[in-house]
C-alpha positions as CSV (number, residue, x, y, z in Angstrom):
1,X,-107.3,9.7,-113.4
2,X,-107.5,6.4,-111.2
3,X,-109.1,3.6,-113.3
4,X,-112.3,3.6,-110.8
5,X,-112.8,7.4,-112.1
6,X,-113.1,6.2,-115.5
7,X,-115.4,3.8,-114.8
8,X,-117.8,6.1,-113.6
9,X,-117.2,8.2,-116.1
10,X,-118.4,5.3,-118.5
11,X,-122.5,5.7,-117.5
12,X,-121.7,9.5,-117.6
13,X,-121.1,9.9,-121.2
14,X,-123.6,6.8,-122.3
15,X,-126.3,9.2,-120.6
16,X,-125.3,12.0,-122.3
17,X,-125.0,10.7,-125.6
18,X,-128.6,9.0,-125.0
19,X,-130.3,12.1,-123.7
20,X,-129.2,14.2,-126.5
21,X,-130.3,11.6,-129.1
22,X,-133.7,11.3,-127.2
23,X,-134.0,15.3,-127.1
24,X,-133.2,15.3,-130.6
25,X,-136.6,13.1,-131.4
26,X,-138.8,14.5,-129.0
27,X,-139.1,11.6,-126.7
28,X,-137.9,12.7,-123.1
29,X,-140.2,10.4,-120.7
30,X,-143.0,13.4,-118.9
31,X,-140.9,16.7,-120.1
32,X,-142.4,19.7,-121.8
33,X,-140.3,20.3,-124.5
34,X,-138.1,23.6,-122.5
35,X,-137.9,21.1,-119.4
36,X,-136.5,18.1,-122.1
37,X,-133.9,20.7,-123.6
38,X,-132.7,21.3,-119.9
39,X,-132.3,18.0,-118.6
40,X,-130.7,16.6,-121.6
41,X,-128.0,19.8,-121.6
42,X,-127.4,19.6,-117.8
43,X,-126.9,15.6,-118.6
44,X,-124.7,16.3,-121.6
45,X,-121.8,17.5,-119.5
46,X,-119.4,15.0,-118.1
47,X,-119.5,14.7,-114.5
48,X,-116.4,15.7,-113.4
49,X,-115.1,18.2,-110.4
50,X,-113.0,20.1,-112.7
51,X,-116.0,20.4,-115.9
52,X,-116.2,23.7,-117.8
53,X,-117.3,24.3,-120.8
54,X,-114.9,22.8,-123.1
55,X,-115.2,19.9,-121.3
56,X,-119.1,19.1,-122.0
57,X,-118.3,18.6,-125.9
58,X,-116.5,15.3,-127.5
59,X,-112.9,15.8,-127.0
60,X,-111.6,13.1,-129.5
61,X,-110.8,14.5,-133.2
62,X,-112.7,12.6,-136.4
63,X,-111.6,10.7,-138.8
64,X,-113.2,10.2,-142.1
65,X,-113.3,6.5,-144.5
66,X,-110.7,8.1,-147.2
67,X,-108.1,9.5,-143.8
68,X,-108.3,5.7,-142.4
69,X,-107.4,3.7,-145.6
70,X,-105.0,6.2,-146.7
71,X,-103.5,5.5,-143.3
72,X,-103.3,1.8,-143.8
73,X,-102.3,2.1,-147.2
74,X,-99.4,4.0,-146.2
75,X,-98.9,1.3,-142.9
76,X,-98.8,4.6,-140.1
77,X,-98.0,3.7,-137.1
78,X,-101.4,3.5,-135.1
79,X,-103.7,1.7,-133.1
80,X,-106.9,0.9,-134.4
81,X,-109.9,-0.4,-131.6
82,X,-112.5,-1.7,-132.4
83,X,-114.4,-0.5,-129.0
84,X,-118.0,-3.5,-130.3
85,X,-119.0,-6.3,-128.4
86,X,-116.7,-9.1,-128.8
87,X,-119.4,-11.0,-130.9
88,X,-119.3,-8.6,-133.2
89,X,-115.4,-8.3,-133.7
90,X,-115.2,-12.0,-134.0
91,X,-117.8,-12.1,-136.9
92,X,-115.1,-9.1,-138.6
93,X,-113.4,-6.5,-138.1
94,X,-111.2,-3.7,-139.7
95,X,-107.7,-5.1,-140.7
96,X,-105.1,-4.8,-138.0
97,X,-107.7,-4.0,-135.2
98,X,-107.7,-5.3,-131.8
99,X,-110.8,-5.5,-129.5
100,X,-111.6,-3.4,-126.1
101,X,-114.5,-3.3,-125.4
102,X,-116.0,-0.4,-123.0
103,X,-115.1,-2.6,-120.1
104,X,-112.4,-3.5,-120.6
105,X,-110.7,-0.3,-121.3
106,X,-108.2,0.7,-119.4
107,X,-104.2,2.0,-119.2
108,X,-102.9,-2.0,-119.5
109,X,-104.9,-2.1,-122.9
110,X,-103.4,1.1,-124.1
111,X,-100.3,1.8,-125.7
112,X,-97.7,3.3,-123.1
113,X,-96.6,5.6,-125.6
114,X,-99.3,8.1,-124.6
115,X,-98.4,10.0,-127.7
116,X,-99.0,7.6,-130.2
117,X,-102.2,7.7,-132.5
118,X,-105.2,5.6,-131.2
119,X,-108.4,5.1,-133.6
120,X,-112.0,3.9,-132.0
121,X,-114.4,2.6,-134.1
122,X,-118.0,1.1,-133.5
123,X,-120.6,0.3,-136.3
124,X,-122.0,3.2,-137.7
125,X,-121.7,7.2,-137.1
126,X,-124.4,7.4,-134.0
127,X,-122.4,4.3,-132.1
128,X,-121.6,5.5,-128.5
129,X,-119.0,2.6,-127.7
130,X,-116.2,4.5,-129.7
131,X,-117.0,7.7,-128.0
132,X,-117.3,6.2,-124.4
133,X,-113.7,4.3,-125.3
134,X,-111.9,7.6,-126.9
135,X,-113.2,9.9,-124.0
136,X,-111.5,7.4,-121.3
137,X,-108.3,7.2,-123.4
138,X,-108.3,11.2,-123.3
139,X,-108.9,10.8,-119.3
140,X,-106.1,8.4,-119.6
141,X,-103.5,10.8,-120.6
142,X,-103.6,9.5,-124.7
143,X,-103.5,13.0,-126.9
144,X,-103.5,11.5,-130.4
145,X,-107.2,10.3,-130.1
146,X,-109.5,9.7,-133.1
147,X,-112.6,8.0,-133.3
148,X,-113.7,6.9,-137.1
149,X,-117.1,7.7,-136.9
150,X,-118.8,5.9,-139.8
151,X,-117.8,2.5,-138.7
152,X,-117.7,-0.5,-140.4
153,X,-120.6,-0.5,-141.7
154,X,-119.6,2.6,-144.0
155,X,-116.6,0.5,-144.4
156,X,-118.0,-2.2,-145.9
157,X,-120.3,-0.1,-148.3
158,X,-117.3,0.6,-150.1
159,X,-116.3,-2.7,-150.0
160,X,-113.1,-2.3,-148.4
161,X,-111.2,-5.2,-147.1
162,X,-111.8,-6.6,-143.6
163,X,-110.2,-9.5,-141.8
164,X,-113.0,-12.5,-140.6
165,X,-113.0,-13.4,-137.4
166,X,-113.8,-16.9,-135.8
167,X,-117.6,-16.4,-135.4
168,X,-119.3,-17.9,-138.1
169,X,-123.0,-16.8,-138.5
170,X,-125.9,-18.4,-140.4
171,X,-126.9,-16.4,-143.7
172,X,-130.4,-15.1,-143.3
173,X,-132.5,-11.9,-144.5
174,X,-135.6,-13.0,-142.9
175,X,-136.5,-11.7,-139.1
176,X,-139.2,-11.9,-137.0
177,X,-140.5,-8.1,-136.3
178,X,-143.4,-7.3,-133.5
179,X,-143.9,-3.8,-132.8
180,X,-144.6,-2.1,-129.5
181,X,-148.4,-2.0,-129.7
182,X,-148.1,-6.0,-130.9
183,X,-146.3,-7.0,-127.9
184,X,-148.5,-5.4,-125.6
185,X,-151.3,-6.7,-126.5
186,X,-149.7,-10.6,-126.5
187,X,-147.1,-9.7,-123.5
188,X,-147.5,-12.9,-121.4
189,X,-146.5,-14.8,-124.6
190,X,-142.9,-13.7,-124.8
191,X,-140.1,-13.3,-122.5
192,X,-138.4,-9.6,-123.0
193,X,-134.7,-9.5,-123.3
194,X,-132.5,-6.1,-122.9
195,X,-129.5,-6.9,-124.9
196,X,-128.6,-3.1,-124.7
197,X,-128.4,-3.5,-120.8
198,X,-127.6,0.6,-120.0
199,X,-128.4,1.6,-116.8
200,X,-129.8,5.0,-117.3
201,X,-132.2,7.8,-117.6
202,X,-134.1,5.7,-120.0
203,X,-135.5,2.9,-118.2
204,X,-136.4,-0.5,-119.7
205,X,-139.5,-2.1,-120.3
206,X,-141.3,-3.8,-117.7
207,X,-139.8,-7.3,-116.8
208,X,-137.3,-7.1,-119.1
209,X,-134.2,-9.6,-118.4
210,X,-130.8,-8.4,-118.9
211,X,-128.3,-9.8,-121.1
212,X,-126.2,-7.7,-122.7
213,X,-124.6,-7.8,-125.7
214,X,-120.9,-7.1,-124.3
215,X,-121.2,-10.4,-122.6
216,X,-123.9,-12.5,-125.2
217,X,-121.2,-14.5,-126.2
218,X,-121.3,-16.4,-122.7
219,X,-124.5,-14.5,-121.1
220,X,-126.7,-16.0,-124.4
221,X,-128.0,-19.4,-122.2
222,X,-129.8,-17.1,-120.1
223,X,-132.5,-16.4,-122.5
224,X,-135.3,-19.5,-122.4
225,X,-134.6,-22.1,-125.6
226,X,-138.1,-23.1,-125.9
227,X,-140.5,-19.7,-125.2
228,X,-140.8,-16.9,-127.3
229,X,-138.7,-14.0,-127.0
230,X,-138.2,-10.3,-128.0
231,X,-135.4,-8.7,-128.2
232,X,-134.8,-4.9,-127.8
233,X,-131.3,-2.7,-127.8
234,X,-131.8,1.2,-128.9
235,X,-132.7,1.8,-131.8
236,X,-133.2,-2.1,-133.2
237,X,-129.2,-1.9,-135.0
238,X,-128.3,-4.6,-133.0
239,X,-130.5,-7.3,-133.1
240,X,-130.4,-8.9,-136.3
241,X,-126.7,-10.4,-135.6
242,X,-127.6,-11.6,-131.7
243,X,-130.6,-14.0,-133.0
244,X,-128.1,-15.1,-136.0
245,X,-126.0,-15.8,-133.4
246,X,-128.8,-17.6,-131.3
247,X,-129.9,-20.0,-134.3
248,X,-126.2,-21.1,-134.6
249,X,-126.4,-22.1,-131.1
250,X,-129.8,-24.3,-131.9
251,X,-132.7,-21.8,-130.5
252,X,-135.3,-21.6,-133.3
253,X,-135.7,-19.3,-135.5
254,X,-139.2,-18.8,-135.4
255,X,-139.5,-18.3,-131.6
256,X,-137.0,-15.2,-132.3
257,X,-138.4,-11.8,-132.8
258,X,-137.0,-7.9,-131.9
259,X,-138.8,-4.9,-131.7
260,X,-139.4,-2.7,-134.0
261,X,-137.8,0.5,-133.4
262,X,-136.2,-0.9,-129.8
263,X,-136.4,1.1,-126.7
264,X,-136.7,4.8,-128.6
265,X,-139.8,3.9,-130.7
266,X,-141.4,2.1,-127.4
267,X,-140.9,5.4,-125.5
268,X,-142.2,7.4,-128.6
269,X,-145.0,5.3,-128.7
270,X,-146.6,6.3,-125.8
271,X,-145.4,3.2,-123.7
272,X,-143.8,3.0,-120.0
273,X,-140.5,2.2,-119.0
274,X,-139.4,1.1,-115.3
275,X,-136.6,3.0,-113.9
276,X,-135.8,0.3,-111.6
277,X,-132.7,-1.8,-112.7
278,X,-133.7,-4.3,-114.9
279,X,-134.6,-8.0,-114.4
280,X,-131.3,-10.4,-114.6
281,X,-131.8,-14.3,-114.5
């Protein structure tokens, strides 16, 4: 598949992963509940002229904690991705990875071999980067495709050992939340900022501006230094490490908030979403 067909396929399999995560709550924007089933199982295949039926599940094979560091203990030959944001990799990372992100994915960042193992990993077991990256390397020609679907963060529960990167980030527990009802009612008073910046089904709220976390690391002076702001991504998983990253750059803390929930709990909420594109400065 030419590398313009698997960029198209990227949106594709973000939507289908979304839909079936909103289906799953019971959030689908103005659906009855047979209608919401529907939509999110026609959107779960990937678009492709040749789909069937095998083709609309994950086609990547798991790997579990205990599989990956037996594998590293034992030094197999493999290539382990981490498929984050680059502000996350340069924070940490899983020994030995290497960083491609979703775009940048692509057969020059892939091993020629297209035999040889390839693990994706993203932060946690509902992270769609990893998924996004292994389905492309399967469109790619790559058979030995795993994803390691607990993520780091499962890594690091078990304390297993990780390699820092050169981001340093300031140590801090305390973060400004305002939920969905709080930041209508005070609206004019903050800026919005969608750091998760996908362009689908979902929408984003009203006026949001775009800067997304697969480019924050240079995209970040785009959002005001001296006005209140929210932040929102999916879920609010996210978050917490792009205002770390803001107050090491000097915004202050206290004009720093996310919401609570992000983007799922606004929709279940009862609140609207423009499925326009969103606002970018």
């Amino acid at each position: 598949m030419k590398q313009s067909s698997i960029r198209r396929c990227i949106p594709c399999v973000m939507v289908r992963y979304l839909l079936l995560s909103l289906m799953a709550m019971g959030v689908l924007l103005s659906c009855s509940p047979d209608k919401a089933e529907k939509d999110a199982l026609d959107s779960a295949r990937l678009t492709r002229e040749e789909s069937d039926d095998s083709q609309s599940r994950w086609r990547f094979r798991e790997i579990k904690t205990e599989q990956l560091h037996a594998m590293m203990q034992a030094k197999e030959p493999f290539l382990l991705v981490d498929s984050l944001p680059p502000i996350f990799f340069q924070v940490d990372h899983l020994p030995g990875a290497v960083n491609i992100p979703i775009n940048k994915l692509s057969a020059a960042t892939l091993p020629v071999d297209k035999g040889k193992k390839i693990v994706f990993y993203g932060l946690f077991n509902e992270s769609y980067f990893p998924k996004i990256n292994a389905e492309n390397a399967i469109d790619l020609g790559h058979t030995e495709v795993f994803v390691y679907e607990q993520g780091i963060r499962e890594w690091k529960k078990r304390l297993l050992p990780l390699e820092k990167g050169t981001l340093s980030l300031p140590n801090r527990t305390n973060f400004n939340v305002i939920t969905p009802a709080e930041l209508v009612s005070s609206r004019s008073n903050f800026t919005v900022i969608d750091i998760l910046g996908l362009e689908s089904k979902l929408g984003k709220i009203n006026g949001a501006i775009t800067v997304e976390m697969i480019h924050f690391l240079t995209d970040y002076t785009k959002i005001p230094r001296n006005k209140k702001v929210v932040l929102y991504s999916l879920k609010a998983r996210i978050e917490r490490l792009a205002i770390l990253f803001l107050i090491s750059k000097g915004y202050r803390a206290e004009n720093l908030h996310y919401l609570k929930g992000g983007l799922m709990y606004w929709i279940k909420s009862g609140y609207p979403v423009d499925n326009t594109k969103g606002t970018k400065p």
